[in-house]
LUMSE-885473 format. One record per atom (N, C-alpha, C): residue in one letter; x, y, z. Coordinates in steps of 0.05 Angstrom, whole numbers, plus 5000, padded with zeros to 4 digits. Atoms other than C-alpha are relative to their C-alpha. Layout:
BEGIN
AXYZ;...
//
This chain:
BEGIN
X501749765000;X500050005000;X501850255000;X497949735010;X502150734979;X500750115035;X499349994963;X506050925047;X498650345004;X502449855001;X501651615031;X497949975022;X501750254992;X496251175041;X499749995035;X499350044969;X498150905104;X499850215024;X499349804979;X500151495143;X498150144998;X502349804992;X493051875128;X497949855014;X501950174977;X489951225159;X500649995015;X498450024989;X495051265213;X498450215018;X501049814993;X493751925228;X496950155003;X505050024987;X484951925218;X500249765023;X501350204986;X485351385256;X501550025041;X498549794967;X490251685322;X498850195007;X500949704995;X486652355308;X496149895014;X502949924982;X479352075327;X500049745022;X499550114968;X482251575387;X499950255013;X500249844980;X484752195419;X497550214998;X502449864997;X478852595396;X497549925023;X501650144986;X474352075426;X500649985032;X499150004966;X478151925493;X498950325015;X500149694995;X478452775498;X497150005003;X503049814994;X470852875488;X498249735000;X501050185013;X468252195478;X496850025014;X502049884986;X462552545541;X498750194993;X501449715002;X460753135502;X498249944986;X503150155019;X453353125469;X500150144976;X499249995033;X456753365405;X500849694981;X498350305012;X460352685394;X497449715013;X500950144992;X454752355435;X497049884994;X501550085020;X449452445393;X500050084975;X498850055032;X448152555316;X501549824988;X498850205025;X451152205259;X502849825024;X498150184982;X457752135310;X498449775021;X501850104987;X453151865366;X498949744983;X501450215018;X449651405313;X502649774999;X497950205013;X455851185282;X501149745031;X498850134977;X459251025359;X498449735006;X501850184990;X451950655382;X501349704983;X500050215025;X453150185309;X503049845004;X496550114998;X460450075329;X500049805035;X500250264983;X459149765392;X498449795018;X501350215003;X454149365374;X501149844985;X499150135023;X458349095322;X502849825012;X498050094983;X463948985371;X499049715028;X501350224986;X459148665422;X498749744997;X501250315022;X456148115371;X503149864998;X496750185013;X464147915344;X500949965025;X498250064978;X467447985410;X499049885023;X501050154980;X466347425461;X499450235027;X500049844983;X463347795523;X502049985030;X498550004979;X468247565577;X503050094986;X498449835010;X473747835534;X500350305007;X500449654991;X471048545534;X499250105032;X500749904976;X469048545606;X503649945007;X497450044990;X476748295621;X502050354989;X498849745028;X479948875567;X497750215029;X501549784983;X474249365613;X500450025025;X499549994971;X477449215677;X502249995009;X496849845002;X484149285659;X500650284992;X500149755006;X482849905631;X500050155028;X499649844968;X479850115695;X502350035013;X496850074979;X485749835737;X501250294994;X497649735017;X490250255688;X498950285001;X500749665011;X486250915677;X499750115042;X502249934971;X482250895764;X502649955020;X498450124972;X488050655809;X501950084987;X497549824996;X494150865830;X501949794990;X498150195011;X499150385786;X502050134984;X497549975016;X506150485753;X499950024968;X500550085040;X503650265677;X500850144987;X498949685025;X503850915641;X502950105009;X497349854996;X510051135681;X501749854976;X498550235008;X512750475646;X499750034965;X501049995032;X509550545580;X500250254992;X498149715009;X512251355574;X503049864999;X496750165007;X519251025591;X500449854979;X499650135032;X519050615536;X499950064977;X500049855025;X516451085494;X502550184997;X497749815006;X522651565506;X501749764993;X497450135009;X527850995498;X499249894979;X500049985024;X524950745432;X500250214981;X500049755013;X524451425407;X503249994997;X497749895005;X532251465424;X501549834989;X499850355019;X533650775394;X500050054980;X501149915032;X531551045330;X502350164990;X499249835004;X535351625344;X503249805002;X497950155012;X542151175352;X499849794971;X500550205023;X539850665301;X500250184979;X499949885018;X538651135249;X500550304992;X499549705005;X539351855258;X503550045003;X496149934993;X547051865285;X502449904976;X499150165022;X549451425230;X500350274969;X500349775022;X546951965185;X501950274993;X498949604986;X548752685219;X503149904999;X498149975001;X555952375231;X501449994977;X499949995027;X556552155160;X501150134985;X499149745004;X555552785139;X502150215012;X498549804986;X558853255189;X500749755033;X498350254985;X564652735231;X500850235020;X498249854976;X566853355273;X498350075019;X502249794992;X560453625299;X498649845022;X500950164973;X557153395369;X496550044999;X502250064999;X551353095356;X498649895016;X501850124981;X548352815416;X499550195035;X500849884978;X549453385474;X497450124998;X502049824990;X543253785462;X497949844996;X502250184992;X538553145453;X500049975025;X500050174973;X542152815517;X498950295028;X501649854974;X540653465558;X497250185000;X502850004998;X533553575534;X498749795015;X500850284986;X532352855546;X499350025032;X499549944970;X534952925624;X498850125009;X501749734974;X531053615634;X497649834996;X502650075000;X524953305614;X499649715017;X500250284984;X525852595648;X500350115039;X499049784972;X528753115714;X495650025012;X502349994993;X521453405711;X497849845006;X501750204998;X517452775697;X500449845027;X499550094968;X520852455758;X499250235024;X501249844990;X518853125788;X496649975012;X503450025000;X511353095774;X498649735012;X500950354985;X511652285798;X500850035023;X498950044975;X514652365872;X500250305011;X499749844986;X513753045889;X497350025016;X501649954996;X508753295941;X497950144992;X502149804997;X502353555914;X499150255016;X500349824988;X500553895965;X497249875024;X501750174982;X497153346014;X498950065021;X501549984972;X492453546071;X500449915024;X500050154974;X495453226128;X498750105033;X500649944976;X492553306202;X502350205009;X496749724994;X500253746214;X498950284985;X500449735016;X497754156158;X497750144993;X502449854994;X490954336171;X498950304994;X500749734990;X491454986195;X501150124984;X498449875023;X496555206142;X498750054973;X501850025012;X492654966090;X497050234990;X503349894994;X485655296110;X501750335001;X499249685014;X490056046109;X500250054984;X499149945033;X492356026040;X497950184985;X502549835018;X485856216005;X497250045025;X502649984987;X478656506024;X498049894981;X503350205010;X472456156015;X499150254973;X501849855012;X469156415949;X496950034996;X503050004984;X462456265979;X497949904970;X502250175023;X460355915907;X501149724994;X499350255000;X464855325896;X501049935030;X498250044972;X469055365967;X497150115018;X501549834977;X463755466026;X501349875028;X498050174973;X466455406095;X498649865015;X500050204975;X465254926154;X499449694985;X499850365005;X465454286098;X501249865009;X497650194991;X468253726116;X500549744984;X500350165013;X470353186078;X500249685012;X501150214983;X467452566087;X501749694992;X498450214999;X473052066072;X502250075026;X497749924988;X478252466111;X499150125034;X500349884975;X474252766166;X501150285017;X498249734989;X477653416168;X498450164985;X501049845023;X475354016141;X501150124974;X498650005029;X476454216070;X500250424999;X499249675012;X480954886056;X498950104970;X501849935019;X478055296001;X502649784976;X498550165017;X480954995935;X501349765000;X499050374996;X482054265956;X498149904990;X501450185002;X480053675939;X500049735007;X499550214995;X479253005951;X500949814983;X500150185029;X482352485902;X499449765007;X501450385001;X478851735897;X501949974995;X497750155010;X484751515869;X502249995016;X497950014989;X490151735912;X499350005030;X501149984978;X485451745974;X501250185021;X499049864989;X487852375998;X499250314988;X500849695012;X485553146002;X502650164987;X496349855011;X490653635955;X499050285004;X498949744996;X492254315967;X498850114969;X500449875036;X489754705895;X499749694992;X500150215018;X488354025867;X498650174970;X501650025038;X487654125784;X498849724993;X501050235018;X487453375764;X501449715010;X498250204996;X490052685777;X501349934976;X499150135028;X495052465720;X502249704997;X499150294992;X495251765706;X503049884985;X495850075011;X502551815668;X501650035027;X498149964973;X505252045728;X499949885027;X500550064978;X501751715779;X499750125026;X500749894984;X500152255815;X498450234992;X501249715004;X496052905832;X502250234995;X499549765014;X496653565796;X499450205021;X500749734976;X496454135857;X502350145009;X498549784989;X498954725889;X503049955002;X496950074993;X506054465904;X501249924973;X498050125023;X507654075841;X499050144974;X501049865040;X503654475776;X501250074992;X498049975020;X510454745762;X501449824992;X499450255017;X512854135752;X499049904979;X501450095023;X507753895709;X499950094983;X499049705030;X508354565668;X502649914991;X497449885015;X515254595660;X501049614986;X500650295012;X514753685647;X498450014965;X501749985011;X509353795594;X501550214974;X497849795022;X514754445556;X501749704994;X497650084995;X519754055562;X499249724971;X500850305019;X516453355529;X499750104972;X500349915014;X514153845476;X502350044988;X497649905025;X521354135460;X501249784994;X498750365003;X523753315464;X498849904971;X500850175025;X518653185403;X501150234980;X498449935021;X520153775367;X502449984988;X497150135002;X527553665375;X500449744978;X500650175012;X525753035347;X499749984976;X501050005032;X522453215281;X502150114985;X497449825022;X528253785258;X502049764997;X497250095002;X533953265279;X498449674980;X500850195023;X529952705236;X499450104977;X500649855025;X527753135183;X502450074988;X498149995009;X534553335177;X501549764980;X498650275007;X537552665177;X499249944973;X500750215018;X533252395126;X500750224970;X500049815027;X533753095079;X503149924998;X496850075002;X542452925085;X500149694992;X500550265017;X540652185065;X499750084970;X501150065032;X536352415008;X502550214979;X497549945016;X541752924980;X502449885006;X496649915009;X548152594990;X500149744982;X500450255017;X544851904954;X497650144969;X500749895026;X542252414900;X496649874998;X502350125006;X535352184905;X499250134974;X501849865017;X532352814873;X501449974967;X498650075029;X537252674814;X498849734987;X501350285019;X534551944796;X497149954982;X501649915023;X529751824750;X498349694998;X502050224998;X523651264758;X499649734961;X501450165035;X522850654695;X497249924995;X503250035002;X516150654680;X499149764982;X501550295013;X511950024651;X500749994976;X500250025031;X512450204573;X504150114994;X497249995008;X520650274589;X501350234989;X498449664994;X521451094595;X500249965025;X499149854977;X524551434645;X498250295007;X500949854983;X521151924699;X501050195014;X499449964975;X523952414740;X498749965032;X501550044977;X521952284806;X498650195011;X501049844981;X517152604855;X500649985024;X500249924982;X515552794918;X499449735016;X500750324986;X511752084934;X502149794998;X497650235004;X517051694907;X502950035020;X498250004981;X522151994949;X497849835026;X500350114971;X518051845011;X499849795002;X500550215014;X516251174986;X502849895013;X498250094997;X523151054976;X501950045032;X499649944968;X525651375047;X498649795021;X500950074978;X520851025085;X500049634991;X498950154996;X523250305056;X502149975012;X497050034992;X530150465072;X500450135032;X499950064983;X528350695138;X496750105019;X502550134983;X521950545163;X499150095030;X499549974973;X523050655238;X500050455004;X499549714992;X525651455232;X497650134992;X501649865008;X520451605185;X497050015014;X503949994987;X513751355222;X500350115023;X499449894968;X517851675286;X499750354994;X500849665009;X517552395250;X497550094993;X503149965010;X510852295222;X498449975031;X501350014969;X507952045297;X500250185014;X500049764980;X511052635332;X498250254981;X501349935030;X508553045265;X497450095026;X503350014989;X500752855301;X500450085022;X500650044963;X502952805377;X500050315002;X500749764992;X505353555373;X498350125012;X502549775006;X499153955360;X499049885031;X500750134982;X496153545416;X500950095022;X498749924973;X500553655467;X500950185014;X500049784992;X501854295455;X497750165005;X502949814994;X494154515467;X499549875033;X501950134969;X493854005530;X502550325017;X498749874987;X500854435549;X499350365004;X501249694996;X497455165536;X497850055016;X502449974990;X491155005561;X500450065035;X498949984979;X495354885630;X501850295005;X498849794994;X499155515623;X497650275005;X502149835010;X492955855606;X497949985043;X500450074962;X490155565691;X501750175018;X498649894981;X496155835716;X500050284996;X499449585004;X497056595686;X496150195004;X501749964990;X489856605710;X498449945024;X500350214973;X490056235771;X496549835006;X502850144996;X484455755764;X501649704998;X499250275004;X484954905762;X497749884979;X501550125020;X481954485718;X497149825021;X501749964984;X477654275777;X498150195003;X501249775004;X474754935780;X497950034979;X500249965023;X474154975709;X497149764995;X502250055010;X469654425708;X497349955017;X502150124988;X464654425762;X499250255006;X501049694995;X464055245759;X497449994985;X502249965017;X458155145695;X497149825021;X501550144986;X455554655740;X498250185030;X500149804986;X455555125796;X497350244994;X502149675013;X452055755759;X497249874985;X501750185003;X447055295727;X498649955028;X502150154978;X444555025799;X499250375014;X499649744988;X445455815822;X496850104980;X502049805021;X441256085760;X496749835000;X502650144997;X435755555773;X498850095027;X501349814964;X434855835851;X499250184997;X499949664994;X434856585825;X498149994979;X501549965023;X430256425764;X497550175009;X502149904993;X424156715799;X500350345000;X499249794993;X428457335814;X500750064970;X500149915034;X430657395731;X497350055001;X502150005022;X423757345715;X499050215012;X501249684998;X421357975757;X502150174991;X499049885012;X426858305732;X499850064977;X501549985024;X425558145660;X497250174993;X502649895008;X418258265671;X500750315007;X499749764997;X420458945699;X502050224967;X497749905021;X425459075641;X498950074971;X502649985020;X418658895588;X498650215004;X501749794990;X415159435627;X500950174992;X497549835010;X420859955615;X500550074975;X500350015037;X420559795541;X496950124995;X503449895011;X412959945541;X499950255011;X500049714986;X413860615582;X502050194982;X497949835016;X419560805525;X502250055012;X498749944984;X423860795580;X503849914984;X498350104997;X431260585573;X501149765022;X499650074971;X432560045614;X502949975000;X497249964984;X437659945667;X501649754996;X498250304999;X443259445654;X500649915018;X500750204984;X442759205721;X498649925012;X501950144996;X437158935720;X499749755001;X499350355009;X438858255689;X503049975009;X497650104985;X444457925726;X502149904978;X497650025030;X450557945664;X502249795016;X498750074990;X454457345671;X503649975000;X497349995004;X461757295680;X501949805004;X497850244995;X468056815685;X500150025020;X499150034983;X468356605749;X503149945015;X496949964994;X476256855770;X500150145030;X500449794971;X475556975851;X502649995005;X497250064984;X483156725857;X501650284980;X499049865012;X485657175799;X501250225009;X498649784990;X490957705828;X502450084976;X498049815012;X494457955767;X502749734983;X497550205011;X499557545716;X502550055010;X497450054996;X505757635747;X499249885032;X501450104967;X502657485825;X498749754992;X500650255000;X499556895789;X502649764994;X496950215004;X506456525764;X501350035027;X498650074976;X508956675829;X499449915019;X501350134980;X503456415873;X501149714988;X498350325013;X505555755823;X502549885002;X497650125007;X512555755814;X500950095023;X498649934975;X514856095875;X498149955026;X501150074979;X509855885926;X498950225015;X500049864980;X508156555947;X497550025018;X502949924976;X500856485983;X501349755024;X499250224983;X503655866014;X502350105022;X497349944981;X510656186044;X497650315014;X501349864986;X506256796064;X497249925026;X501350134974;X501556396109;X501249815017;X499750094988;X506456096135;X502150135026;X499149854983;X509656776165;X497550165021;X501949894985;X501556956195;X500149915027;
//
């Protein structure tokens, strides 16, 4: 098959896994044609596939995705040392080839390190755990915003009370400090203590793939000119000659090395990806919110705007009146809604509440 071909089924077919995993809950993908198509797919899976199969496959998943296990740490490790496998197997062979004087492996080996530095970071550092010691420390940091945080909760695994912006994680069975998220690569929670880790883990993995693509893209463009590709010239069926294209090089590249090329094309997809999960996280911090926040605030204003509906609707009806009197009405009448940012103190006071700790070291001089 045309290796074309391949790599746009490669890539449709990676692009609506992670699409699906990402939203596979949203009632865009969950109903309509997507919705239809999904229902038809696993019904089609449930007829072929013995059912103690798929319940086994659905409970390993759990294991892997719900509980606190090593897997992914194990299965990221593997992914960096085949990635660099590739990169001795076939990239070094190349670059030295060409240029025998030139030091080709310090600024992989100390991207590599910073980013493996952080990842071991984001796996064994403290969150920012609730302990009975740290109670009281805890509960100063922030004030109650009296819509998601209300005071005198308590949480009912831990029995303590809950500081504004905590949470409890099922998984790690423990309240966190700013909890954003649990992340099951790392095997641990995302909060107040470690999110620069996970930020500066998450850059870092990013400049590891791009690194990746230039020093393979290189490689393979110093293959294809110094074996003259673009010079040769294809024999065609009726016994003329062709100059070559564009497909035929890749064609021919990706027989001769197989490995570099589906490793340039894979990061190619992972990019984009990883750089929206990595902005989206920068985008929490230079506004000081969590992804916790983020998702149980609509939830929030929703149960809020259903209490106060009685109170819109004399307002409205007052606002209809106002229009029949010729009046102008008053724009605060109707309650205009807004982004809920109670933590928000300013982008430079927000990277430093993150990266320097400062609400934390300041309650701990009250």
């Amino acid at each position: 098959m045309d290796f074309l071909v391949l790599t746009a089924i490669y890539v449709t077919v990676f692009g609506l896994c992670a699409l699906l995993y990402v939203y596979g809950d949203s009632p865009a993908l969950a109903n309509g044609p997507v919705g239809f198509l999904r229902r038809i797919l696993v019904e089609v899976v449930t007829f072929v596939v013995p059912q103690r199969f798929t319940d086994a496959v659905h409970e390993k998943l759990y294991n892997v995705l719900h509980t606190r296990n090593q897997v992914l740490q194990f299965v990221f490790a593997a992914i960096v040392l085949l990635g660099h496998a590739v990169w001795v197997k076939d990239m070094l062979p190349i670059l030295y080839l060409s240029d025998p004087h030139a030091n080709h492996t310090l600024m992989p080996m100390v991207v590599v390190f910073t980013n493996l530095f952080f990842f071991h970071k984001s796996c064994s550092s403290d969150p920012g755990e609730i302990t009975q010691g740290k109670q009281d420390l805890y509960s100063q940091v922030y004030k109650f915003d009296m819509r998601l945080y209300l005071p005198n909760r308590i949480c009912s695994t831990c029995d303590r009370p809950k500081p504004a912006r905590s949470k409890h994680c099922s998984i790690c069975n423990r309240c966190v400090h700013r909890f954003d998220h649990h992340c099951v690569w790392t095997n641990n929670d995302v909060g107040g203590l470690n999110h620069r880790y996970f930020l500066i883990f998450l850059l870092t993995l990013i400049g590891m793939a791009m690194e990746g693509v230039a020093v393979g893209s290189w490689s393979l463009w110093l293959y294809t000119r110094n074996s003259r590709l673009l010079e040769a010239r294809v024999l065609m069926d009726d016994g003329e000659t062709m100059p070559v294209n564009v497909s035929v090089v890749i064609q021919h590249l990706f027989l001769q090395y197989p490995r570099l090329v589906f490793l340039v094309v894979a990061l190619i997809v992972l990019i984009p990806m990883m750089a929206s999960f990595a902005f989206y996280h920068t985008y929490l911090i230079l506004t000081n919110q969590t992804t916790n926040e983020r998702y149980k605030t609509p939830a929030v204003e929703c149960l809020q705007d259903r209490e106060s509906f009685s109170y819109r609707s004399d307002k409205i009806s007052k606002q209809k009146l106002n229009r029949k009197n010729n009046s102008k009405p008053n724009a605060n009448q109707v309650p205009v809604h807004t982004e809920h940012r109670p933590y928000n103190r300013g982008l430079l006071k927000n990277i430093q509440e993150v990266f320097f700790l400062d609400n934390l070291k300041r309650s701990k001089h009250r």
